[in-house]
N, C-alpha and C positions, 0 to 999 in steps of 0.2 A: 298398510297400517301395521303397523311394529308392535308383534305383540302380541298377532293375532293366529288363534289355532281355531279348527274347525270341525264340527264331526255331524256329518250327514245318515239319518238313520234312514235305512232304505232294504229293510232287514222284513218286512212283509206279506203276505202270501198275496195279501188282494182276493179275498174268495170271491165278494162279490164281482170280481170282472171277468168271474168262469172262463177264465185260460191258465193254460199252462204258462206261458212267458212271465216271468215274475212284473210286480206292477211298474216296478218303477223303471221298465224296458218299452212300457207300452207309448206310442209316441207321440206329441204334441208338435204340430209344424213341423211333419219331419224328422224331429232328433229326441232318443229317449226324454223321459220327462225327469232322471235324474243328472240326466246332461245339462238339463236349460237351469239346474239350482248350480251346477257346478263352474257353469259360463256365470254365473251372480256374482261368484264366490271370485272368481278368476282378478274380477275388477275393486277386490277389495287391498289384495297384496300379503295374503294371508302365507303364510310360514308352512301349515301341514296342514289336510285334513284327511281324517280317519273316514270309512264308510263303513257304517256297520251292516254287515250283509246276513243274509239266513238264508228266507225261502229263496230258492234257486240263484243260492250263492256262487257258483261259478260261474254263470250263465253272468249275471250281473258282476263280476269282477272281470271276468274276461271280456267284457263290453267296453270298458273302462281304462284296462292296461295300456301301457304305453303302448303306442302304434297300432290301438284299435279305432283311435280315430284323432282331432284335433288335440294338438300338445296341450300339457295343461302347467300352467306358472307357477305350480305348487308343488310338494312333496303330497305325493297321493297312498294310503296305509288304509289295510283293509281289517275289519274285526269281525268276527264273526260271532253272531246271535244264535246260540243254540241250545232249549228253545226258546222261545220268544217270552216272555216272561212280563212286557211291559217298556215303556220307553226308559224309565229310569234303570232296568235292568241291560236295557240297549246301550245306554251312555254308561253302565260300568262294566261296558267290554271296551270300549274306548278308551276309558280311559289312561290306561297305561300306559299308551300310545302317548299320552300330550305332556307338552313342558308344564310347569305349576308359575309359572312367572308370567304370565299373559291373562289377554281374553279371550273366552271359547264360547264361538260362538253354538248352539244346538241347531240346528236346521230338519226339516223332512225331506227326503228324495222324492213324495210324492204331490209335493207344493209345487209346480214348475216354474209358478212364474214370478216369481219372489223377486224383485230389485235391488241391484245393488247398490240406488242409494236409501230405500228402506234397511235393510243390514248394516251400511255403513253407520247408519244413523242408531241403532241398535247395539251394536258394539260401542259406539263414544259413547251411547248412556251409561257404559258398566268401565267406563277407560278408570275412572278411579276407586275398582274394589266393590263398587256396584253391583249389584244385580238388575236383570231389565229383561222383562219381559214385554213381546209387541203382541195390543191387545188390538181390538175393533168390537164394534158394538154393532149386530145383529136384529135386525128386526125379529127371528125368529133362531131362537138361540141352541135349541133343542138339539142335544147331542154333542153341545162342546161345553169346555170346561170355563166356569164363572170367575169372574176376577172379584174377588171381595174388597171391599175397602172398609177403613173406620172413617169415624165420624168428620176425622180432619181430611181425608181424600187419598192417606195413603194405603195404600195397597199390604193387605196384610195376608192372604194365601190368594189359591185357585182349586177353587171345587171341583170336581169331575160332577157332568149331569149325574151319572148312576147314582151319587152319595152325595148330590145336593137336595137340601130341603125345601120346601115350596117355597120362601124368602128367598132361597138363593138364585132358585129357579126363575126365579121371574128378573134377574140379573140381567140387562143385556150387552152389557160391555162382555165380553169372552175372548181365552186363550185363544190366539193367532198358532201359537205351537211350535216360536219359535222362542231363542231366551239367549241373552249376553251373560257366562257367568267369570267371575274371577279365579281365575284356573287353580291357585292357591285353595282356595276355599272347594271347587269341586269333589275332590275325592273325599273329604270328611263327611261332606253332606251327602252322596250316594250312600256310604256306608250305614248310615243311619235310617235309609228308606227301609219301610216295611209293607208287605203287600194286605195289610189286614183292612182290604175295602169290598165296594161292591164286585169288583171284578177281577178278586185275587191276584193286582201286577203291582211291580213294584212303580207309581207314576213318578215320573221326571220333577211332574208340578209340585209335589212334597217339597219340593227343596225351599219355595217361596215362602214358606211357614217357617221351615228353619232356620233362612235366613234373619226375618223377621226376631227369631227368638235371639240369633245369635246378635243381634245389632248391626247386622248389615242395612245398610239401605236397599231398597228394592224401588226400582222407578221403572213405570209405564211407559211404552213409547209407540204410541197412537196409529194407527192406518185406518181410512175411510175408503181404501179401493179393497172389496169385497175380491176382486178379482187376480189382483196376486198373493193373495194367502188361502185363494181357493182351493182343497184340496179333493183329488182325485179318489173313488172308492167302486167305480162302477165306467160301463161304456158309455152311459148317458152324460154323468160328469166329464167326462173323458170330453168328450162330442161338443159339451155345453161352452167349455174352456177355450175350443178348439175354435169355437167360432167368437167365441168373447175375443179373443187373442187377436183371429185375422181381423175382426172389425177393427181393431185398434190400431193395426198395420195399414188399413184399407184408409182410412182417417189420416193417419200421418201423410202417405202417398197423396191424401187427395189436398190437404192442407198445401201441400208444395204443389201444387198442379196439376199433379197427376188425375188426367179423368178416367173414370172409373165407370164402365157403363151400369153396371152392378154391384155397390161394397160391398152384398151378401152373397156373390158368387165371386171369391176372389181366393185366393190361396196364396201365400209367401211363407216358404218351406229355408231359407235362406237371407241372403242381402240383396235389396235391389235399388239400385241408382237409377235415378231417370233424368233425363233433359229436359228442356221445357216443351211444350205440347204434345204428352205423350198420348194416348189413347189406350185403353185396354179394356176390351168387349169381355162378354161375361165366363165362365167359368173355366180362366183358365189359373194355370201351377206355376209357381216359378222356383227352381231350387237352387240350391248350392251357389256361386258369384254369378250375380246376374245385371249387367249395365243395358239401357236403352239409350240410346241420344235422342238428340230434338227431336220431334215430329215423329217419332218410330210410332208405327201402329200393330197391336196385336190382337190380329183376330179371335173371333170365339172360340173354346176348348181347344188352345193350344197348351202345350206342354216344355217349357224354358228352362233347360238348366245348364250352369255353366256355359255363359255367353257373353259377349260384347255384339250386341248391336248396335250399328252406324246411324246415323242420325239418316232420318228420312228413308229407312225401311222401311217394308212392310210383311208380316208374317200372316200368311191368312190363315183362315180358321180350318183346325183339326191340325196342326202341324206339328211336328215334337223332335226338338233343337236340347240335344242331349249332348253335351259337353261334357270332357273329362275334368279330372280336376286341374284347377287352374295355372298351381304351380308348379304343372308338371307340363304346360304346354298343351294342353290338351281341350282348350275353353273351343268352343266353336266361336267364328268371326264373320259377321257378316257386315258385308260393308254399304258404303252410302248408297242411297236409292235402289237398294236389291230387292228382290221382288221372291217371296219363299210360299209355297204350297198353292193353294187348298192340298193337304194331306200330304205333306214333303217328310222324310226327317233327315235332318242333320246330325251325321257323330261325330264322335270326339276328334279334332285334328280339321273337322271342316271350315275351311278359310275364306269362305267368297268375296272376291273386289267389287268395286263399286261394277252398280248398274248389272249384277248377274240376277238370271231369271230362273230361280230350282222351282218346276211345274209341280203337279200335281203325279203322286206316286213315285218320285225321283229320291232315292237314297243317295245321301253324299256321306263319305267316310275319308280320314286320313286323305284329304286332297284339298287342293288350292285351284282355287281357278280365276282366272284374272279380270281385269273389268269386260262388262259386255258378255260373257259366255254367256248360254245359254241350255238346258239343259230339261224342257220341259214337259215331259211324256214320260213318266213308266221306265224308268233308265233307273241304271246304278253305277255308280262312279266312285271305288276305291281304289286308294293309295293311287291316284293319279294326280299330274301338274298336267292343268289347262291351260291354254293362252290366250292370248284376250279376242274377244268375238267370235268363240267358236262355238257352234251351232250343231249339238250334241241330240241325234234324233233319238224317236221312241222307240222302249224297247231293245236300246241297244245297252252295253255292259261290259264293263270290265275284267275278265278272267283274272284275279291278282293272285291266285292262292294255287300253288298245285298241288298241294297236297303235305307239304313238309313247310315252305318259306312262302314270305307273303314278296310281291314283285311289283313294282313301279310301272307306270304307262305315262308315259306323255305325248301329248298333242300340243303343238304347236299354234300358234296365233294362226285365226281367219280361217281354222279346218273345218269341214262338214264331214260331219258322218253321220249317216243313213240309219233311217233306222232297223230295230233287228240286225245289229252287229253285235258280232261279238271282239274283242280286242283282246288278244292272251297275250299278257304282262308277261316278262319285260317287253316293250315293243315303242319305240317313238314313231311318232307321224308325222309329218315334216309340213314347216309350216305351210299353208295354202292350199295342202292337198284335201283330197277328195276319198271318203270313204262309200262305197255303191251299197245301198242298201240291202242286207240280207248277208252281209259279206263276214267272215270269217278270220282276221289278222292276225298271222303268227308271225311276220318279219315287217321291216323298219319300210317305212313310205318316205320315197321323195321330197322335197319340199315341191309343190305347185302338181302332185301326180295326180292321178285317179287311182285310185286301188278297186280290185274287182277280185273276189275269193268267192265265189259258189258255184256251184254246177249249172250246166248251161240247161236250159227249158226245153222238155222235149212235150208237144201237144200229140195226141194218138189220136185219131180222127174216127169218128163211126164209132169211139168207144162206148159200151152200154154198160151202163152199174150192175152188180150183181143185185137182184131180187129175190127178197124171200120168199119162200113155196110154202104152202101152208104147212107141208112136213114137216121143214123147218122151224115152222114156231114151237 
């Protein structure tokens, strides 16, 4: 939208959320809650926005700088609130930041889930020199600010509860606490705020009065979801959101097919695609790119992030498939009809082919293994290539690290190895052969060999344990 400037006040302390971390760091689905306004903001096409910062202003700018997390499609400028004086003292740190030829739009950092085609639609009410404020009407209003109207329906200011009157007070349309203003007109109208109310600040809402005086138009632009102009002030709210949110995730997933053994044990911290007949038992996470194909089933309190799995896997329950990020190569891959835990995890770089079986207690890192392996007991298998039908016992482990470089192992199609081995990387195993259980590898095996590394069994006949003497105890 052409035209369009924006300034995020996020400036804060949050007393009631008794932490240190400033609020609008505190997280909803995973990602701060002044991230989830600023991904709103992303889909509008906006030019620049200011974030007005204070209480723990670094902490919350440095959250935000470039390459502290996903890029953002806007010019991003930080103001600083010191001290906090009130929202309208907030947007006159801002604003010498902003062009005067556009709309600006006002937003909260601690709104998270604000839409952007609620904003869109907020901005065109003011596209023509307008004012617009987004109001919703409350069954219990107490504590927000009242949208007055006259007798014709338009809207002539916004009371703060503190300095509304019992007429007002019983108002139940109220400020949303966001506002479209014509960036022309902004700075005159700040400069005129005065904090002479119940609660000594200079309010933002003043301006809807003066607009009014000056001849601007001021137009309403209505929400009936309670739930994205819900704002955060406490861990309860926090919590409350948290699950309003996944319900509404849990609902879209199930609308397309997705079964859900529990909507109210479910969490989506991320994106997640699914195929048709997915299945997903109760309380599990899914974060960061997350695709299932058809038939993928995941067990109870598994843990998903950064993954592609194959259509007609299955993850069972307690498992945690931790993927790097994804455009860096680093998604875990598990492919068709693979078969993963009770209790497996997968890191970043693991690739399984179709039809591989990671058992229960088995770590996969940085390794590929091909269709058919098998891997099911108490093992850990980094930075190694597997081949296809090898048959990986318990117990046994990859040495890949010696202490300075990390080093590659591979085994070859059709090998067994025993369990309680050990394999010190670098080292291949050629295909066919045979690793003896208990065995030790520090050089390359044959293809079709047996390898045998441990000391040979010596039995002492007539031996007697030592026993304790009472002395002794």
């Amino acid at each position: 939208m052409a035209g369009l400037d924006v300034v995020v006040m996020a400036a804060g302390k949050g007393t009631r959320m008794k932490s240190r971390l400033p609020k609008v760091l505190h997280r909803l689905a995973g990602r701060p809650m002044v991230r989830h306004v600023l991904d709103a903001v992303a889909a509008l096409g906006a030019r620049r926005v200011v974030l007005v910062t204070g209480h723990g202003a670094e902490a919350v700018e440095a959250a935000l700088r470039p390459g502290a997390g996903q890029a953002l499609p806007f010019a991003l400028d930080f103001a600083r609130q010191e001290p906090q004086l009130g929202t309208g003292h907030a947007v006159q740190q801002a604003a010498p930041l902003l062009p005067e030829d556009g709309t600006v739009l006002v937003l909260n950092g601690d709104v998270p889930l604000i839409t952007a085609a609620t904003l869109r639609a907020l901005a065109a009410a003011a596209a023509d020199g307008a004012l617009a404020v987004l109001t919703i009407a409350l069954d219990d209003p107490s504590g927000y600010g009242r949208i007055v109207r006259d007798a014709r329906g338009a809207v002539r200011a916004i009371v703060e509860h503190k300095d509304a009157s019992a007429a007002e007070r019983a108002i139940r349309e109220t400020n949303a606490g966001m506002m479209a203003v014509p960036g022309a007109r902004l700075r005159g109208w700040l400069a005129r705020l005065h904090n002479r109310n119940a609660q000594g600040e200079y309010y933002l809402t003043d301006i809807v009065a003066l607009a009014v005086a000056d001849g601007v138009p001021v137009r309403a632009v209505t929400t009936e979801d309670a739930v994205e102009v819900a704002g955060v002030n406490s861990p309860a709210q926090l919590a409350a959101l948290e699950r309003a949110f996944q319900r509404r995730q849990a609902e879209r997933l199930m609308e397309a097919g997705v079964r859900l053994a529990d909507p109210a044990r479910f969490d989506l911290r991320g994106t997640l695609q699914c195929g048709a007949d997915v299945e997903i038992d109760v309380g599990c996470v899914f974060e960061g790119e997350v695709s299932l194909g058809e038939g993928v089933r995941i067990g109870a309190h598994c843990v998903i992030a950064d993954a592609r799995i194959a259509a007609g896997a299955v993850i069972h329950p307690f498992s945690h498939v931790a993927g790097g990020a994804v455009d860096k190569g680093g998604a875990v891959e598990v492919g068709e009809g693979a078969l993963v835990g009770p209790f497996a995890r997968l890191r970043p770089g693991a690739r399984l082919g179709a039809q591989v079986h990671i058992g229960n207690f088995v770590e996969v890192k940085n390794s590929t293994l091909a269709e058919g392996a098998k891997a099911n007991h108490l093992a850990y298998l980094g930075d190694a290539t597997v081949g296809a039908r090898v048959n990986y016992g318990a117990g046994s482990i990859t040495a890949n690290y010696d202490g300075v470089h990390k080093h590659r192992t591979v085994i070859g199609d059709d090998v067994q190895v025993g369990s309680n081995c050990v394999l010190v990387a670098p080292v291949t195993l050629g295909a066919g052969s045979t690793v003896a259980g208990g065995s030790t590898i520090t050089k390359d095996t044959p293809a079709g060999a047996l390898a045998v590394a441990r000391g040979r069994q010596v039995s002492i006949e007539h031996w007697k344990r030592p026993v304790r003497t009472a002395q002794g105890r």
